[in-house]
C-alpha positions as CSV (number, residue, x, y, z in Angstrom):
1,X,-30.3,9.2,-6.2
2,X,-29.7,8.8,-2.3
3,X,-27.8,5.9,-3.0
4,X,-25.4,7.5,-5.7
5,X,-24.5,10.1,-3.4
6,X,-23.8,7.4,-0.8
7,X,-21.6,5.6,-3.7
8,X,-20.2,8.2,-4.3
9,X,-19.1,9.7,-0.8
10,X,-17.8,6.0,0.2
11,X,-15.2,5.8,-3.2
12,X,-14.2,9.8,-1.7
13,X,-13.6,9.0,1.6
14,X,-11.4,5.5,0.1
15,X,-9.5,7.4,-2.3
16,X,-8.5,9.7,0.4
17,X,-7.5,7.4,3.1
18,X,-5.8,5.8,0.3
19,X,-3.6,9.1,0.1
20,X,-3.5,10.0,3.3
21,X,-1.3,6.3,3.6
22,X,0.7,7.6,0.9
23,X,1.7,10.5,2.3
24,X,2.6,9.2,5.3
25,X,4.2,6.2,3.6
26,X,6.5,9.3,1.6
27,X,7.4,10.9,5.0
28,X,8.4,7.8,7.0
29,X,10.6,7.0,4.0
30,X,12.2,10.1,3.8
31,X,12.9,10.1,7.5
32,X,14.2,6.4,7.6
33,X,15.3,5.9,4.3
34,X,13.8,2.3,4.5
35,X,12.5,0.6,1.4
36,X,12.3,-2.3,-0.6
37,X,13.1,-2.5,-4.2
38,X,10.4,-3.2,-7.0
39,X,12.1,-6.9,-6.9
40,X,12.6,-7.8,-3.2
41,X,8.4,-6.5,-3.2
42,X,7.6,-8.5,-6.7
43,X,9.5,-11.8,-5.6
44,X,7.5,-11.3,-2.5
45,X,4.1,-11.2,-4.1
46,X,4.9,-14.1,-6.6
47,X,5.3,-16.2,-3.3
48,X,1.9,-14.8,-2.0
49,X,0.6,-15.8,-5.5
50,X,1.6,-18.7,-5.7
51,X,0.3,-19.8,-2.6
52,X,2.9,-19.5,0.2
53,X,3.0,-18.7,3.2
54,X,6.2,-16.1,2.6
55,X,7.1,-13.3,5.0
56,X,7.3,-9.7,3.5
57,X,11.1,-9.0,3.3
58,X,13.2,-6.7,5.6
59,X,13.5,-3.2,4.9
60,X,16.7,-1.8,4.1
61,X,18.4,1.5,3.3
């Protein structure tokens, strides 16, 4: 049971550092406008994928 409970309260305290990052993630792009779009950040990945050693692209407005 103990170790349930620890489960579980280590997956709740993830999920909400996980949205604490989003949030902040929402209001630095809505003070900067900086972003990437979905293929600048999937062209990225495919590098990462496929092995390379590819530097995450420059954000833009």
């Amino acid at each position: 049971m103990r170790e349930a409970i620890a489960q579980y309260v280590e997956r709740e305290e993830k999920r909400e550092a996980f949205r604490q990052d989003a949030i902040q993630a929402w209001d630095e792009y809505q003070k900067t406008g900086l972003h990437l779009t979905l293929e600048e950040a999937d062209a990225w990945l495919a590098k990462l994928e496929a092995g390379e050693d590819a530097e995450p692209p420059k954000c833009h407005v």
